[in-house]
C-alpha positions as CSV (number, residue, x, y, z in Angstrom):
1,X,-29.5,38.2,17.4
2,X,-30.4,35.9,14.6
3,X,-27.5,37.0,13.0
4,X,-25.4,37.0,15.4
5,X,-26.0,33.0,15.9
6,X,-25.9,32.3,12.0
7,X,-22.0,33.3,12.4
8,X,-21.3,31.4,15.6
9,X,-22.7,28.0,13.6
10,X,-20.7,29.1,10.2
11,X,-17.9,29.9,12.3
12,X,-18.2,26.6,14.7
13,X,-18.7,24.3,11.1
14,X,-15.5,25.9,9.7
15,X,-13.2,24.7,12.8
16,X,-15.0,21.0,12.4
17,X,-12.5,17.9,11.5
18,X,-14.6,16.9,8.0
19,X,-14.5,13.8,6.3
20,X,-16.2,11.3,3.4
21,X,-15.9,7.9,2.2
22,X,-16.5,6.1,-0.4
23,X,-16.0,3.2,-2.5
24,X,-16.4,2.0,-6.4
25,X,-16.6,-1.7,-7.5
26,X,-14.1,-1.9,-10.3
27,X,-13.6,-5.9,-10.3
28,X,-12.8,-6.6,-14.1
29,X,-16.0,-7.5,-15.7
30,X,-13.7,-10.4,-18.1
31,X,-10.3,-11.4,-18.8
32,X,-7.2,-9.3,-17.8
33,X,-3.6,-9.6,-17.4
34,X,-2.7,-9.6,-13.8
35,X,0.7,-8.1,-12.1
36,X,3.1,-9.2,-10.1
37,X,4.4,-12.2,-11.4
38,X,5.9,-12.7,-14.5
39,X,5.6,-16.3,-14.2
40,X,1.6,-15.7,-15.9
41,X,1.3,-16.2,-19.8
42,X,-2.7,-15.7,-20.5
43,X,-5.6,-13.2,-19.2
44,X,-7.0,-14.3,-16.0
45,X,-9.6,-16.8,-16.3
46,X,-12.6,-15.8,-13.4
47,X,-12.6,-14.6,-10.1
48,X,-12.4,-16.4,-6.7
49,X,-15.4,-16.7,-4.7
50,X,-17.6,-13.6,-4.4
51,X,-14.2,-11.3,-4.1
52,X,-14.7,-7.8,-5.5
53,X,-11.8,-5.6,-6.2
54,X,-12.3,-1.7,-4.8
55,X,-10.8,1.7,-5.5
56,X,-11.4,3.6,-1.9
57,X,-11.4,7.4,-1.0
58,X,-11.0,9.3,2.2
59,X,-11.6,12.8,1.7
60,X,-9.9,15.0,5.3
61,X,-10.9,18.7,5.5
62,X,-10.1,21.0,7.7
63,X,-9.4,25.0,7.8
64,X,-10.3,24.9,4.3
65,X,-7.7,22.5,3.3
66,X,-8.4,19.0,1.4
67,X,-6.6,15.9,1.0
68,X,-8.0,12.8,-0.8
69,X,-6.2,9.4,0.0
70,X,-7.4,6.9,-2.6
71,X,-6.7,3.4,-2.6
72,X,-7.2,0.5,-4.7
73,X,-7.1,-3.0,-4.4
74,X,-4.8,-3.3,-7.4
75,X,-1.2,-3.9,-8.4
76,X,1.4,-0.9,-9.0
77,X,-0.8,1.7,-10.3
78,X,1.1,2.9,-13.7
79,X,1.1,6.7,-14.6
80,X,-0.3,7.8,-11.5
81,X,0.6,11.6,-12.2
82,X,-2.6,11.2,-15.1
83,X,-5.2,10.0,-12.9
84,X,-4.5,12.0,-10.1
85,X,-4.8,14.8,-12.5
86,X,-8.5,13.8,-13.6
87,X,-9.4,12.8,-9.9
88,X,-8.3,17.0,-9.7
89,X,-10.3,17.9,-12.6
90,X,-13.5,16.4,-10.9
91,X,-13.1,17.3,-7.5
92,X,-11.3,20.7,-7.4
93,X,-8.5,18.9,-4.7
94,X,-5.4,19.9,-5.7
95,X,-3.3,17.5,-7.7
96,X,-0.4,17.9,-4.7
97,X,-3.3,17.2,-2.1
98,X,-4.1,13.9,-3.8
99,X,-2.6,10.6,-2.5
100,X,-3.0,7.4,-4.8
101,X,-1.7,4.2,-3.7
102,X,-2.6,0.6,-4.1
103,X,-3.0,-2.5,-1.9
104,X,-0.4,-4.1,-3.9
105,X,-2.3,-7.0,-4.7
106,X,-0.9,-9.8,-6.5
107,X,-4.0,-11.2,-7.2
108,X,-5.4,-8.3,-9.7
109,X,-4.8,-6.3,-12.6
110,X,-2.0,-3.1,-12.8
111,X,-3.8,-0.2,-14.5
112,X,-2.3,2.6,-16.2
113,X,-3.3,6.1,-16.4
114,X,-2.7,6.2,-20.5
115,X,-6.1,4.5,-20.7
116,X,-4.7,1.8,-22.9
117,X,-7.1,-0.9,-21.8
118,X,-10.9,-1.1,-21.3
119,X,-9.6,-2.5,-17.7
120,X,-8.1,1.2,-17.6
121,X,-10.7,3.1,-17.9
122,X,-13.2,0.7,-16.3
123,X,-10.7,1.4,-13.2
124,X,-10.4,5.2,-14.1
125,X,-14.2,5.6,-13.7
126,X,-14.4,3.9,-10.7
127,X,-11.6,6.0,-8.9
128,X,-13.1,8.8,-10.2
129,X,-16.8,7.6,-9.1
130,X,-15.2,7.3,-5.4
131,X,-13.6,10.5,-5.4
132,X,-16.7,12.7,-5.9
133,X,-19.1,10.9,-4.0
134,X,-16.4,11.1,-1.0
135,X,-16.6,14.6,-1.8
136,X,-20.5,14.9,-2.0
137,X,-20.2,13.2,2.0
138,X,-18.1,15.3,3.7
139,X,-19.4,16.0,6.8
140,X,-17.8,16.7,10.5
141,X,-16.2,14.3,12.6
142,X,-15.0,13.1,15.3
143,X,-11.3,10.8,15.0
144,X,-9.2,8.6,17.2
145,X,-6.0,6.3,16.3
146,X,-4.5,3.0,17.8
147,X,-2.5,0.1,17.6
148,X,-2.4,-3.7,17.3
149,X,-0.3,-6.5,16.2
150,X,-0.2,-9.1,13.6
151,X,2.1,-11.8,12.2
152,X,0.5,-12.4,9.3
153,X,3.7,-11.2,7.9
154,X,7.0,-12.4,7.6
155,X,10.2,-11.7,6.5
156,X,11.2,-13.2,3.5
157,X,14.4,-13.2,2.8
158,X,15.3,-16.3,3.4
159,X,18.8,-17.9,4.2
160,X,19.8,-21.7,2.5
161,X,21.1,-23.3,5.0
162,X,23.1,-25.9,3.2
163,X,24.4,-27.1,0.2
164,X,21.6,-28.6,-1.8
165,X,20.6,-29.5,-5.4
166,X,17.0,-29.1,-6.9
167,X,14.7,-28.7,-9.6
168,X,13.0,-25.6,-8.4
169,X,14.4,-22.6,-9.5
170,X,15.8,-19.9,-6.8
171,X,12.0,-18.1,-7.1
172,X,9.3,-20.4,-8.4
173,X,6.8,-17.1,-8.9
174,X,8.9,-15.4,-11.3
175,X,10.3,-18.7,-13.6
176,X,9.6,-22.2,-13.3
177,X,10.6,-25.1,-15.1
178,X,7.6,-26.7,-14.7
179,X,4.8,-24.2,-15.1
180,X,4.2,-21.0,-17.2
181,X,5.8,-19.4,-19.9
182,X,9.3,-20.9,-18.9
183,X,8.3,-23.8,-18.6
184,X,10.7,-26.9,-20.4
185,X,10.2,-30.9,-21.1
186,X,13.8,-31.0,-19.8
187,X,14.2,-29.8,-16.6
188,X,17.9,-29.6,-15.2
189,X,19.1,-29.8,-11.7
190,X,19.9,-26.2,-10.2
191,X,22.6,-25.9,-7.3
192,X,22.0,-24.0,-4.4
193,X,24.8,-22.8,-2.1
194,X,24.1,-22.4,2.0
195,X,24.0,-18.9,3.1
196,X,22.4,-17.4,-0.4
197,X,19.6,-15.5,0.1
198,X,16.6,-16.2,-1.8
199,X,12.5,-15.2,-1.7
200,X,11.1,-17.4,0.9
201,X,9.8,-17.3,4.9
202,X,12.4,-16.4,7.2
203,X,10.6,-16.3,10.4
204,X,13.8,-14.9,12.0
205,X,13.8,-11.7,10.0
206,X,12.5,-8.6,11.0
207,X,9.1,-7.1,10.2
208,X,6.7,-4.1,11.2
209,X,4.4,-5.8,13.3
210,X,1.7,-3.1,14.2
211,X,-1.4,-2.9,13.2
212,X,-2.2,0.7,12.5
213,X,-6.5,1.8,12.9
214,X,-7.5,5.1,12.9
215,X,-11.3,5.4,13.4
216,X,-13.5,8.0,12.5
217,X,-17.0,8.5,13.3
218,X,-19.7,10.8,12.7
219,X,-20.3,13.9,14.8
220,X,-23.0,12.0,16.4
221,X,-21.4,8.8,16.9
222,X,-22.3,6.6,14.1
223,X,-19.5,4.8,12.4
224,X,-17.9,6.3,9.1
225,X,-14.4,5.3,7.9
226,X,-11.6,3.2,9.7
227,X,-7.9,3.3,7.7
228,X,-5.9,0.5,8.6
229,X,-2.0,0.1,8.2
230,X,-0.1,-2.7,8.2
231,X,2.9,-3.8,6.3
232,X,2.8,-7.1,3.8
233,X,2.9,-8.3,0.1
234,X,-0.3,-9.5,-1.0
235,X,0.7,-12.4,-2.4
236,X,-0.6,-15.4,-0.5
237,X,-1.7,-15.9,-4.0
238,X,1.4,-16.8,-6.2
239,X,2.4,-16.9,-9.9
240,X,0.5,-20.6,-10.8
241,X,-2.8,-18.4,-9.5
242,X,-4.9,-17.1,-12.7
243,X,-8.0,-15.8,-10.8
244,X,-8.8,-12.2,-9.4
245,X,-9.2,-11.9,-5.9
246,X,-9.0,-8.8,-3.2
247,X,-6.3,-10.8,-2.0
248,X,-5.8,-10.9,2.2
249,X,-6.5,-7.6,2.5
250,X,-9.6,-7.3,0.0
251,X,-10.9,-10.1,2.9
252,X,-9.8,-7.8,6.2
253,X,-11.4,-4.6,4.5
254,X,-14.9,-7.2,4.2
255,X,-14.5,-8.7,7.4
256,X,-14.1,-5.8,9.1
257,X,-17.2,-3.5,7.4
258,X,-19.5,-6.5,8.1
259,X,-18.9,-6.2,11.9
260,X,-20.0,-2.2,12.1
261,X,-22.8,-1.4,9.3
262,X,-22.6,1.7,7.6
263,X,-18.2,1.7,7.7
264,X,-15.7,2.1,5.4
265,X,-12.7,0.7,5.3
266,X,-9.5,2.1,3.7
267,X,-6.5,0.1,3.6
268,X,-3.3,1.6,3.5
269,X,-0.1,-0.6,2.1
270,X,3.2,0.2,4.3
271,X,6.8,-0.4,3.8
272,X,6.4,-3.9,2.7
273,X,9.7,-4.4,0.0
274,X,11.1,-7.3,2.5
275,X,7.8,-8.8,4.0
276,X,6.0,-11.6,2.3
277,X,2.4,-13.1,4.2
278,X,3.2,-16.4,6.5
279,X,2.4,-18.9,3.4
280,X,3.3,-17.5,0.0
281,X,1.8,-20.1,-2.8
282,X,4.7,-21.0,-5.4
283,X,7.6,-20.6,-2.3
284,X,8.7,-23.0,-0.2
285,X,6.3,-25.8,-1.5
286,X,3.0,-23.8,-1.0
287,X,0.3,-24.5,-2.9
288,X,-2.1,-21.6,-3.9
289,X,-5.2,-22.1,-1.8
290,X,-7.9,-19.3,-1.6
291,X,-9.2,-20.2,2.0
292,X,-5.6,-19.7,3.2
293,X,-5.5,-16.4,2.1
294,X,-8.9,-15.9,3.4
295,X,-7.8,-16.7,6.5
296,X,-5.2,-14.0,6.7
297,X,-7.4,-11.9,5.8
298,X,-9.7,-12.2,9.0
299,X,-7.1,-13.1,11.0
300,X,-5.9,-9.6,11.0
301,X,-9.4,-8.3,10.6
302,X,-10.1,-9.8,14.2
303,X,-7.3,-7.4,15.4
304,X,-8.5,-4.1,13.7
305,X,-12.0,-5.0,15.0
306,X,-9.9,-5.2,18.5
307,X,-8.6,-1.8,18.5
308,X,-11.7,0.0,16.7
309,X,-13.8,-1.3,19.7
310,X,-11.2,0.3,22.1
311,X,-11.1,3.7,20.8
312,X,-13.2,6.6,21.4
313,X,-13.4,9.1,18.9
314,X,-13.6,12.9,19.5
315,X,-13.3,16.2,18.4
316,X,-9.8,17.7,17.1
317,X,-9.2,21.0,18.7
318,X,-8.3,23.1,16.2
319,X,-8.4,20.9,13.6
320,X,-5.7,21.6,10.6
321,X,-4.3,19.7,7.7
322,X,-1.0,20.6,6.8
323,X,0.9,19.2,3.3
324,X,4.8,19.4,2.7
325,X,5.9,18.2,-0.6
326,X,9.6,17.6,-2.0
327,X,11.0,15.8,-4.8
328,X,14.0,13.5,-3.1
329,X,16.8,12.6,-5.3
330,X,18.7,9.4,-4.2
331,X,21.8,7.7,-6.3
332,X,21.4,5.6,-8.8
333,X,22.2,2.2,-9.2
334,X,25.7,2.2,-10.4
335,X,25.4,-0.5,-12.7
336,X,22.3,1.1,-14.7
337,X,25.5,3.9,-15.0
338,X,26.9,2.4,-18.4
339,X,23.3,3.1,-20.0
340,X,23.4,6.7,-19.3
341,X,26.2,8.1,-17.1
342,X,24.3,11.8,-16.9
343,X,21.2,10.6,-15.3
344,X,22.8,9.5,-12.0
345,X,19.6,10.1,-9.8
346,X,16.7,8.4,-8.8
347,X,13.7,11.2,-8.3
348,X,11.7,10.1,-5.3
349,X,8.4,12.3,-5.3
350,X,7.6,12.3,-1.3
351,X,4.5,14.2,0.6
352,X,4.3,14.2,4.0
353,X,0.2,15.6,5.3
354,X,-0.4,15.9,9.5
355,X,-3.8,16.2,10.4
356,X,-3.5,16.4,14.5
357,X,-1.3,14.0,15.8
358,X,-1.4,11.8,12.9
359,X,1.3,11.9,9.7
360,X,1.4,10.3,6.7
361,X,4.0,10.4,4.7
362,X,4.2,8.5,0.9
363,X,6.8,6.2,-0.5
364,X,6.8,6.1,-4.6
365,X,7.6,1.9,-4.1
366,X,8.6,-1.2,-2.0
367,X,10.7,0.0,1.1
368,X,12.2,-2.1,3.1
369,X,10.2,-2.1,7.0
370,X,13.8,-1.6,8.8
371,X,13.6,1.9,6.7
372,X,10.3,2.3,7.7
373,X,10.6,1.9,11.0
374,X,13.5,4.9,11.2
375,X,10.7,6.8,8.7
376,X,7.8,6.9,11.9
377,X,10.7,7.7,14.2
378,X,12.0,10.3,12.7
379,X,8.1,11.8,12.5
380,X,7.0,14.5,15.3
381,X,4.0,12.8,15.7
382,X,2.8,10.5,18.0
383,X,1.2,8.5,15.3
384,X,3.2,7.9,11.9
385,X,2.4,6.0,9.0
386,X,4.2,5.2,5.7
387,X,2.3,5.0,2.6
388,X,4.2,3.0,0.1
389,X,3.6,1.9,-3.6
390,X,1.9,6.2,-3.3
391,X,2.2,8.4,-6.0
392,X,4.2,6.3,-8.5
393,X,6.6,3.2,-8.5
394,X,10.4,3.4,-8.5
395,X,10.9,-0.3,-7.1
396,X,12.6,-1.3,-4.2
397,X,14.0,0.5,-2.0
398,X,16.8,-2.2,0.1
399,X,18.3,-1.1,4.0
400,X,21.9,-1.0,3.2
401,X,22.9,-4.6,4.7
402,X,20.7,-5.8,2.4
403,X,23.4,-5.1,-0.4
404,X,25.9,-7.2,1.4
405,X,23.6,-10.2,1.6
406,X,22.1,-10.3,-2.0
407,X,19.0,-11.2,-2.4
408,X,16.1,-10.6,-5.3
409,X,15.3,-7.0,-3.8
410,X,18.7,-6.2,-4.3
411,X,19.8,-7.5,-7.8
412,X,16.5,-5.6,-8.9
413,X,16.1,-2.2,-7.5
414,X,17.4,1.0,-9.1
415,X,19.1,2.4,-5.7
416,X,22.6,2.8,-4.7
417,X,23.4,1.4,-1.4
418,X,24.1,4.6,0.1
419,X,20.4,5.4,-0.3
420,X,19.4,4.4,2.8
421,X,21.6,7.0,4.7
422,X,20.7,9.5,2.1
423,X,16.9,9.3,2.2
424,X,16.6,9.4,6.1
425,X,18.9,12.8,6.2
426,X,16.2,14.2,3.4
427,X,13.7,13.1,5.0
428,X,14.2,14.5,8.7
429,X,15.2,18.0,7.0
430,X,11.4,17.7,5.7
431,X,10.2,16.8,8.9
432,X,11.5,19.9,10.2
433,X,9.4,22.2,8.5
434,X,6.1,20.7,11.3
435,X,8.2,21.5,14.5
């Protein structure tokens, strides 16, 4: 009889949903060079506040099968094939199984997994750090998903409306003639033509407005991780900024851990490449100011708190993680074609993982929301994220009227305009293989 109970409790804890969480500090300890904006000359010089800068793991088992979703609150993780590799090494997840993305924070430094920098491996033992102690806390529990809103975000590709001559050039975060690196004693006059799109708020444009919260809990009931999803640039912060700070989101994840001891937040960047927060410092006459961002921050923290409240987290019956992978090549820009006309492809490393009736699937860069939007639609889930700037960085990723309209995304990315079309055919042919 004893016996015969030991395997009903093996054989119950093997059909158990499992999870951990965890998180590392890896704020810089001195001076770094911070991404995003290559407006910035010189190391950053301090840090705002009492912001701290996290690399966060959520470990999902079930049937035996692990994923590890790691996210930091960085800036275009480089070489991201190396450290998932080592997060591999010293956790026994598969490499494939791994998901590494970052907050794409404007704010902070943008590591790279050759170790070049003692920022790099300060953030390499930190990720690793939260890996295995996610590990060590797997435990069974209980999950539930839901949805708000938020308009922190806005589109920003902005329209001139008229004719109009200024001394501010078409995006003050990237050169100005007044601060930085390009900055001159003789300033000249620039023309701007109506109709030209430029980086700026265009409260007409479209976004992704949902707020995305999947809670999970304990098997008896006490709180454990929420993820949250949402779709928006960290850069409240612009170019003229030269301290470290967790950004908008770095400010949500606290908000939100404060109002339920003992939680973990995880925040997961989505298809962001056209979205911009409400008040961008350096665009549109926008000074950088801290409490600003702040207030973003909590702002949207307010609504995640919202939904968590309303969701009641159970059991999955018959729990299982499932992991499709595929390499999706897309055509290249055909300007970068008088470099190298035999490398005509862009190679878009893509993994989809369902746990229940929730789907993730990764983005290697800055997709437009419109594409994202068609991305969770095309899913066979009821709930459907996109995980962008996951798994490495190809850049931008435009909807095909974008082309038409010009813009910075456009005269940057490495994509032909028939991408769009493309990508959406590749990736409901991989969707096909959960049906």
């Amino acid at each position: 009889m004893a016996g015969l109970l030991l395997s009903v409790v093996v054989a119950g804890r093997a059909q158990d949903l499992r999870a951990g969480y965890a998180k590392a500090d890896i704020t810089p300890t001195g001076p770094v060079m911070m991404g995003g904006y290559d407006l910035r000359g010189a190391p950053s010089d301090g840090i705002h506040g009492q912001d701290r800068l996290y690399a966060r793991a959520l470990v999902v088992e079930a049937s035996g099968v692990r994923v590890a979703f790691l996210e930091a609150d960085v800036i275009i993780i480089q070489r991201t094939d190396i450290f998932r590799r080592k997060v591999s090494e010293a956790t026994g997840i598969p490499v494939e199984n791994i998901l590494l993305g970052d907050a794409h924070n404007h704010a902070a430094p943008s590591p790279n997994g050759e170790l070049k920098t003692d920022y790099d491996r300060q953030f390499n033992d930190g990720l690793i750090k939260a890996a295995k102690e996610a590990v060590a806390n797997i435990q069974p529990v209980r999950i539930a998903a839901g949805n708000g809103h938020s308009r922190i975000g806005m589109n920003r590709r902005q329209v001139k409306p008229a004719d109009s001559d200024s001394y501010l050039t078409f995006d003050e975060n990237n050169s100005s003639q007044s601060f930085g690196k390009y900055k001159t004693d003789h300033p000249v006059l620039i023309h701007e033509f109506g109709g030209v799109v430029r980086l700026g708020a265009n409260p007409l444009g479209p976004i992704d407005d949902a707020v995305q919260v999947v809670r999970l809990d304990t098997a008896t009931g006490l709180p454990l991780a929420v993820v949250i999803h949402y779709a928006c640039h960290g850069t409240s912060l612009g170019g003229r900024n030269s301290k470290i700070s967790g950004e908008w989101m770095g400010r949500m994840q606290e908000f939100i851990e404060k109002q339920f001891p003992g939680l973990g937040a995880i925040y997961v960047q989505g298809a962001a490449g056209d979205i911009n927060p409400r008040e961008v410092g350096g665009l549109d006459g926008v000074a950088d100011n801290i409490e600003n961002t702040w207030a973003l921050g909590e702002e949207i923290g307010r609504e995640v708190v919202r939904v968590y409240r309303g969701l009641t987290p159970e059991p999955l019956d018959k729990p299982r993680v499932q992991i499709e992978t595929a390499e999706i090549l897309l055509p290249r820009q055909y300007r970068e074609l008088f470099e190298n006309f035999t490398d005509t492809a862009v190679k878009v490393p893509t993994t989809v993982v369902r746990i229940g009736d929730l789907m993730w699937t990764t983005f290697p860069g800055e997709m437009f929301s419109s594409i994202g939007k068609q991305v969770k639609a095309t899913t066979p889930a009821t709930d459907a994220y996109v995980m962008g700037y996951t798994n490495g960085y190809i850049g931008y990723f435009p909807d095909q009227q974008a082309y038409a309209q010009g813009g910075y995304e456009v005269a940057v990315t490495h994509l032909d305009p028939a991408s769009e079309h493309i990508y959406l055919r590749a990736i409901a042919k991989l969707m096909m293989r959960f049906r």
